[in-house]
mmCIF file of the N, C-alpha and C atoms, coordinates in Angstrom:
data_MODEL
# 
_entry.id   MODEL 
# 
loop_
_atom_site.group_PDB 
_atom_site.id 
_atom_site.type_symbol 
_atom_site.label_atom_id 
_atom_site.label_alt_id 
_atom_site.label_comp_id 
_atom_site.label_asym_id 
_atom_site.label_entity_id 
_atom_site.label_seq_id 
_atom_site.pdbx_PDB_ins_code 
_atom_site.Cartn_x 
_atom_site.Cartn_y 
_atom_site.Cartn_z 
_atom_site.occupancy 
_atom_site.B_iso_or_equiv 
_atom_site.pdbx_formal_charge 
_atom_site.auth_seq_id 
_atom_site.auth_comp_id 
_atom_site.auth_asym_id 
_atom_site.auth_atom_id 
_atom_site.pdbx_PDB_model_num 
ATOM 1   N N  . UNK A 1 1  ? -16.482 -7.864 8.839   1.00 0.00 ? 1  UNK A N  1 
ATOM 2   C CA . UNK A 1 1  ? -15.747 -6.645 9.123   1.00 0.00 ? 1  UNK A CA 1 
ATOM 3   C C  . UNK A 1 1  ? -16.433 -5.488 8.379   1.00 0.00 ? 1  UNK A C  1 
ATOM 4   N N  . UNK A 1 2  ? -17.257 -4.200 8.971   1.00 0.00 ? 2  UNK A N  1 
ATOM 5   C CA . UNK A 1 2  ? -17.515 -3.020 8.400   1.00 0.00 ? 2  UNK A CA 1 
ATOM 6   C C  . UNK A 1 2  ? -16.618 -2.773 7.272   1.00 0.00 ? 2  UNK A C  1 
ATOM 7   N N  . UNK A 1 3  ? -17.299 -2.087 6.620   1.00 0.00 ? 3  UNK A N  1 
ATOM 8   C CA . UNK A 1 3  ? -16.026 -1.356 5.448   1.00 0.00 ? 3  UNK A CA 1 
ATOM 9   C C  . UNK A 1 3  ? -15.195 -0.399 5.712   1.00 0.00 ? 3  UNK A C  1 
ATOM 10  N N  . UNK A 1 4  ? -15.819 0.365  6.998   1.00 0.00 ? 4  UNK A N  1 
ATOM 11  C CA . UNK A 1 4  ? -14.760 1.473  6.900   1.00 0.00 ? 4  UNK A CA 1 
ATOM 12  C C  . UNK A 1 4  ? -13.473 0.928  8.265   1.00 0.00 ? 4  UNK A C  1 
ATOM 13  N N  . UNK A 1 5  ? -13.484 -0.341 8.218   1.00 0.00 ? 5  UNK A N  1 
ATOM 14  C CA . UNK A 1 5  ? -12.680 -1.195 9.228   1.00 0.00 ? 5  UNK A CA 1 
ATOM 15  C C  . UNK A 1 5  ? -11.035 -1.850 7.903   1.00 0.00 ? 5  UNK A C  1 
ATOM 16  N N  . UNK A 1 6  ? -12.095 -1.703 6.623   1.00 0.00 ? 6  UNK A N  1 
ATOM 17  C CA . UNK A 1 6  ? -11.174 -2.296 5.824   1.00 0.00 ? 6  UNK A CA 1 
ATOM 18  C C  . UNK A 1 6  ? -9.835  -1.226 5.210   1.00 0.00 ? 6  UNK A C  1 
ATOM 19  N N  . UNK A 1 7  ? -8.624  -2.376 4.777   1.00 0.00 ? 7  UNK A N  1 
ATOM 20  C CA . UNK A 1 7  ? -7.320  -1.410 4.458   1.00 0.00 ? 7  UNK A CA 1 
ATOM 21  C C  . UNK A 1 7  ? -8.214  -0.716 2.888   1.00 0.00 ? 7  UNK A C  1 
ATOM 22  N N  . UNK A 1 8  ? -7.622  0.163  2.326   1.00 0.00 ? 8  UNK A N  1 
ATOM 23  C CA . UNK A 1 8  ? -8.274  0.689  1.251   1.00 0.00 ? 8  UNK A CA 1 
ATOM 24  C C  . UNK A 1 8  ? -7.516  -0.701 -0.141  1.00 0.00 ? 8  UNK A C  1 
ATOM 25  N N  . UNK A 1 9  ? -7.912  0.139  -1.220  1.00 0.00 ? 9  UNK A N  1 
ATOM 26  C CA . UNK A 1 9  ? -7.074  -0.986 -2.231  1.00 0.00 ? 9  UNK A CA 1 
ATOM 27  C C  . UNK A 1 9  ? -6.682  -0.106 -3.148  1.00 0.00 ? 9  UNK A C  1 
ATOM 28  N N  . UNK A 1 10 ? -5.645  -0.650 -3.422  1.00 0.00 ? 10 UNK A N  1 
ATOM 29  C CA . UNK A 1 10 ? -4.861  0.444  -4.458  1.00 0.00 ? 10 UNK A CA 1 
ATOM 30  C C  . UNK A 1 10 ? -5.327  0.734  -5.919  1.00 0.00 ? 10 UNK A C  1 
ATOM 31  N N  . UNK A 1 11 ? -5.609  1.702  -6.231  1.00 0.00 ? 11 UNK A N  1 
ATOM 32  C CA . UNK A 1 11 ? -6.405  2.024  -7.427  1.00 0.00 ? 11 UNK A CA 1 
ATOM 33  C C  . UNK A 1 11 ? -5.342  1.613  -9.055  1.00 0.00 ? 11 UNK A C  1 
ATOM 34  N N  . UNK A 1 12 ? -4.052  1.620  -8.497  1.00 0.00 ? 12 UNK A N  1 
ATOM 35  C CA . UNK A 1 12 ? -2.690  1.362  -9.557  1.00 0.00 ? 12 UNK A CA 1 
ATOM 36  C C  . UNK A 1 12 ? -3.334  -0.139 -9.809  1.00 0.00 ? 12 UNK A C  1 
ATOM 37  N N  . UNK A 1 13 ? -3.273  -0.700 -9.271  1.00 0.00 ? 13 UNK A N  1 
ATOM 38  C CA . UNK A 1 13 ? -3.208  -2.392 -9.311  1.00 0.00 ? 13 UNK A CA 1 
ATOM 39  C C  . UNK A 1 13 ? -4.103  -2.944 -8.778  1.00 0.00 ? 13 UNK A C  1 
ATOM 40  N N  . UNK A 1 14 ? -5.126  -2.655 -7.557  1.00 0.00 ? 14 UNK A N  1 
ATOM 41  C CA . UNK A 1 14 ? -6.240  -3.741 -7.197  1.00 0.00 ? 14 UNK A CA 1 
ATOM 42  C C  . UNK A 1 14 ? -5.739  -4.670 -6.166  1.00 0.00 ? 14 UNK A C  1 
ATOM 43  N N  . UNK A 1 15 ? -4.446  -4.514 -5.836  1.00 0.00 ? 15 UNK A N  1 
ATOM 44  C CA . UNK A 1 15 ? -4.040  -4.829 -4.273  1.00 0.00 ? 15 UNK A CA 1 
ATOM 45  C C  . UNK A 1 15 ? -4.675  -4.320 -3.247  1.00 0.00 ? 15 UNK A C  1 
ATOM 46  N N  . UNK A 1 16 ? -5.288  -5.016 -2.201  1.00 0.00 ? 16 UNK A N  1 
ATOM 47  C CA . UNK A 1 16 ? -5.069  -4.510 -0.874  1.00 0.00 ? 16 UNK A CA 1 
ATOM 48  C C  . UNK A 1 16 ? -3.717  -3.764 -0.379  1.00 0.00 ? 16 UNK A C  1 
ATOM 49  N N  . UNK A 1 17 ? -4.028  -2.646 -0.059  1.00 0.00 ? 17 UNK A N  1 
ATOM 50  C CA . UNK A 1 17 ? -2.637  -1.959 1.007   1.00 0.00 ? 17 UNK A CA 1 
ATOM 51  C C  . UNK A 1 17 ? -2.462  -2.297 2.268   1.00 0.00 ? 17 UNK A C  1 
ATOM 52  N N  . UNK A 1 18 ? -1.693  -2.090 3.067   1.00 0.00 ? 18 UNK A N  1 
ATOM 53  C CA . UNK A 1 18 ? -0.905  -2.208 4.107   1.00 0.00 ? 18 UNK A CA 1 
ATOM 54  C C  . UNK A 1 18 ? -0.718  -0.672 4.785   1.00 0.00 ? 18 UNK A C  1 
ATOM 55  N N  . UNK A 1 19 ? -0.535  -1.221 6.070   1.00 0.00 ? 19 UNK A N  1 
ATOM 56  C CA . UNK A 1 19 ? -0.011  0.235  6.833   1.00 0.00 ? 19 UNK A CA 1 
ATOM 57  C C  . UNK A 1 19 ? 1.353   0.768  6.136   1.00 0.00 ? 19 UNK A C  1 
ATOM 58  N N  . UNK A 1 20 ? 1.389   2.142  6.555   1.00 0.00 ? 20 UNK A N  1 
ATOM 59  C CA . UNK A 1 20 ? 2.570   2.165  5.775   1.00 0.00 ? 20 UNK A CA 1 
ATOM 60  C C  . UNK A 1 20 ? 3.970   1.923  6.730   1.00 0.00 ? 20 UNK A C  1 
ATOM 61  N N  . UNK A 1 21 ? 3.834   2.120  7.850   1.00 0.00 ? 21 UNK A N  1 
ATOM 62  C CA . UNK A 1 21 ? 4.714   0.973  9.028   1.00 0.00 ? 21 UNK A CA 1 
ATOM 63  C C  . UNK A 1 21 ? 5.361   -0.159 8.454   1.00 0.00 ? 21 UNK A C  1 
ATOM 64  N N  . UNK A 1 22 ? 4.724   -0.768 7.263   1.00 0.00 ? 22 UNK A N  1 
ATOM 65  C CA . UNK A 1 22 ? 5.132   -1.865 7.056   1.00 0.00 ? 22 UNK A CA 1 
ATOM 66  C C  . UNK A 1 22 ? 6.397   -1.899 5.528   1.00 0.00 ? 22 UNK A C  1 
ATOM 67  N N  . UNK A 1 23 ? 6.123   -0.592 5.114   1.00 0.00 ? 23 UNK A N  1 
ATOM 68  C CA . UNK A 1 23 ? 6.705   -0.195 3.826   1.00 0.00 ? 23 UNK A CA 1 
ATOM 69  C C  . UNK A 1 23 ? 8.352   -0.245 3.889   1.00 0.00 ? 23 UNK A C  1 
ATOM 70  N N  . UNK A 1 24 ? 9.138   -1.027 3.273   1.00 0.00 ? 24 UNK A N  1 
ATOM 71  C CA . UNK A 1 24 ? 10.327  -0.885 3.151   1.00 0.00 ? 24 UNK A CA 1 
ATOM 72  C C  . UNK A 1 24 ? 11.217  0.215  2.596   1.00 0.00 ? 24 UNK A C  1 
ATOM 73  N N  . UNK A 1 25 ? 10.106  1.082  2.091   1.00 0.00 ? 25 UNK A N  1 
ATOM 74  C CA . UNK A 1 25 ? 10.583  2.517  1.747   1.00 0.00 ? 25 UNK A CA 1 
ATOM 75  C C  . UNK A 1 25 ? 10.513  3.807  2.658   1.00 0.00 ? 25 UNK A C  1 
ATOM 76  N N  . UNK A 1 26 ? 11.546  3.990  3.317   1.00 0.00 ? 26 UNK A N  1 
ATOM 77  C CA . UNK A 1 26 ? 10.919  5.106  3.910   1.00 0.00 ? 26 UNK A CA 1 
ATOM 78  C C  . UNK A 1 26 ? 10.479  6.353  4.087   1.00 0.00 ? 26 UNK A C  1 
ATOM 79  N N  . UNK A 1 27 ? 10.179  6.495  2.709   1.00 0.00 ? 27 UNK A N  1 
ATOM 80  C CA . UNK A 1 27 ? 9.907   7.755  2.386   1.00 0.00 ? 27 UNK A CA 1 
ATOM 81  C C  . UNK A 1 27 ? 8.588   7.374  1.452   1.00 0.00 ? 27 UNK A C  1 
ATOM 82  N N  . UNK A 1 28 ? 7.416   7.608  2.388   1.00 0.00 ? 28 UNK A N  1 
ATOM 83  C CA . UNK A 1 28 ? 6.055   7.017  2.225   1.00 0.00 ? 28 UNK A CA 1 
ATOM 84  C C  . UNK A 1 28 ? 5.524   8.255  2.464   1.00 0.00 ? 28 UNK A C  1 
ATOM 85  N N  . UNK A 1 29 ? 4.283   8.124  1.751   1.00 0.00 ? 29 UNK A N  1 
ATOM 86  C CA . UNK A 1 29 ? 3.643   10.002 1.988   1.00 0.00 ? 29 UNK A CA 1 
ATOM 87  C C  . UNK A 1 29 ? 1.782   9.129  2.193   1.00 0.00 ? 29 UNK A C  1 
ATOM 88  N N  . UNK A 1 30 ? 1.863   9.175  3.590   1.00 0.00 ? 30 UNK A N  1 
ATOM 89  C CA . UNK A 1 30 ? 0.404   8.685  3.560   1.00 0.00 ? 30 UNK A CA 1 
ATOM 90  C C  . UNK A 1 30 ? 0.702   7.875  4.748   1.00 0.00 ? 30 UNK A C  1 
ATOM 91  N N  . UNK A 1 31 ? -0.681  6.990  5.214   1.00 0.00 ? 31 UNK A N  1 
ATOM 92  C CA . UNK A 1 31 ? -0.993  6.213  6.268   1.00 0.00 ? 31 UNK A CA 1 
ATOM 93  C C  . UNK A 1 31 ? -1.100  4.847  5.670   1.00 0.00 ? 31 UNK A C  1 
ATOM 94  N N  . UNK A 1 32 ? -1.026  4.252  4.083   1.00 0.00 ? 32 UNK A N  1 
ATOM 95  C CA . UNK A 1 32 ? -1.377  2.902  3.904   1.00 0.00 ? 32 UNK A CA 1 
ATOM 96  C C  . UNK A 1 32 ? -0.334  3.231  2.223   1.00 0.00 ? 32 UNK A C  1 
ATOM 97  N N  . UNK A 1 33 ? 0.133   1.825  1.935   1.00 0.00 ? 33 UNK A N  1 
ATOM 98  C CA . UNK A 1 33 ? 1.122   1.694  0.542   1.00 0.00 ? 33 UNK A CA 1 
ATOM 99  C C  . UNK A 1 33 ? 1.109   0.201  0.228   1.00 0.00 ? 33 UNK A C  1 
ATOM 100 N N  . UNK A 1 34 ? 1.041   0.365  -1.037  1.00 0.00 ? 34 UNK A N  1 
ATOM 101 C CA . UNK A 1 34 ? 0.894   -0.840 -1.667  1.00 0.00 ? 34 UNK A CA 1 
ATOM 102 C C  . UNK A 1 34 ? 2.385   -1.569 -1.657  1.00 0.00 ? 34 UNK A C  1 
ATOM 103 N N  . UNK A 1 35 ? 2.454   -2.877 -1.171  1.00 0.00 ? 35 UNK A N  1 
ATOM 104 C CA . UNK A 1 35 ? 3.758   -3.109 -1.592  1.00 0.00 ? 35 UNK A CA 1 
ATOM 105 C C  . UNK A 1 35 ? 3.748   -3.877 -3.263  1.00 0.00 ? 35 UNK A C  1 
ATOM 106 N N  . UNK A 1 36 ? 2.852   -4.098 -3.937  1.00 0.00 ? 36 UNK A N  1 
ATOM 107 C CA . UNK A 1 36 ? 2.705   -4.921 -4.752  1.00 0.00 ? 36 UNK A CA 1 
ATOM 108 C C  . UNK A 1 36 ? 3.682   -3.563 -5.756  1.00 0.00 ? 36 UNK A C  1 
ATOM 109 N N  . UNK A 1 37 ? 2.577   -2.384 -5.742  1.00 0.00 ? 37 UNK A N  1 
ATOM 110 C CA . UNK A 1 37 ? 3.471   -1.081 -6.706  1.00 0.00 ? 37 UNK A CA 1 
ATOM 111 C C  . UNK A 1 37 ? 4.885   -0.720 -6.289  1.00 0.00 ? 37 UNK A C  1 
ATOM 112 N N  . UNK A 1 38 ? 5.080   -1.360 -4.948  1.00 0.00 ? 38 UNK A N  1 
ATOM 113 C CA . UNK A 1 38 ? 6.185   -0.282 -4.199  1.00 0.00 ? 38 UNK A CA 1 
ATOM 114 C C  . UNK A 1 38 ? 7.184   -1.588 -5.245  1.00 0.00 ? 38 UNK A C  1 
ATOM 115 N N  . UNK A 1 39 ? 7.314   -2.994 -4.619  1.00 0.00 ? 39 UNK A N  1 
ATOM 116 C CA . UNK A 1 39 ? 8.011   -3.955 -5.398  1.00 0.00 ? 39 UNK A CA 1 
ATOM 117 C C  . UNK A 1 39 ? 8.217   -3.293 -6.732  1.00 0.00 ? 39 UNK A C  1 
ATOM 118 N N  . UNK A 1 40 ? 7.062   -3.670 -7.908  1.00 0.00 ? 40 UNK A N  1 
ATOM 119 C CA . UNK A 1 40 ? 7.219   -3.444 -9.277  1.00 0.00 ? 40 UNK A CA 1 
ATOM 120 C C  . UNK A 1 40 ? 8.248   -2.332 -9.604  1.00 0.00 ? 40 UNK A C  1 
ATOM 121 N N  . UNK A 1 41 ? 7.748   -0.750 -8.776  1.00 0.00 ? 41 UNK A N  1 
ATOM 122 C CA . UNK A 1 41 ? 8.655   0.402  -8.538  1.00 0.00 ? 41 UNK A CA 1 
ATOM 123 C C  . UNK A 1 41 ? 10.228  -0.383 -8.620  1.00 0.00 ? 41 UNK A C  1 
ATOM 124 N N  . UNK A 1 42 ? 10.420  -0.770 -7.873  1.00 0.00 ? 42 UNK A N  1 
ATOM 125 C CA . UNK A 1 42 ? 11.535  -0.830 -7.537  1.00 0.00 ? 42 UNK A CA 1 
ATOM 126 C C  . UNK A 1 42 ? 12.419  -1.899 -8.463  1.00 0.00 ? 42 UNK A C  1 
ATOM 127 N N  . UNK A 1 43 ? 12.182  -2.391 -9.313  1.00 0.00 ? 43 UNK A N  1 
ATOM 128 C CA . UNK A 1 43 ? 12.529  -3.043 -9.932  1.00 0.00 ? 43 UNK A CA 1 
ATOM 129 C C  . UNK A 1 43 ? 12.685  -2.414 -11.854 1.00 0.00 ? 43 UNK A C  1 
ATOM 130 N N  . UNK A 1 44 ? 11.825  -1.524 -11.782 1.00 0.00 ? 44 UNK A N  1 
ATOM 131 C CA . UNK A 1 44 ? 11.956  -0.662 -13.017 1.00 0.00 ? 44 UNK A CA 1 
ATOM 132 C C  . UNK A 1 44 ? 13.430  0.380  -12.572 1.00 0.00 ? 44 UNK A C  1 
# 
């Protein structure tokens, strides 16, 4: 897969992101969100 085919990775944590379609938050500011930060977020 090209690179510019790939999801980006989150600079917080080193996760791969996700569309943000997929985000259980809906109030997402962007085209891709980490759920690994969005989880942790949400738990603080």
């Amino acid at each position: 897969m090209p690179d510019d085919e790939r999801p980006p990775i989150c600079a917080r944590c080193g996760v791969t992101m996700v569309p943000a379609a997929l985000s259980a938050d809906e109030a997402h500011g962007g085209d891709w969100v980490c759920l690994e930060c969005e989880e942790l977020d949400e738990d603080e």
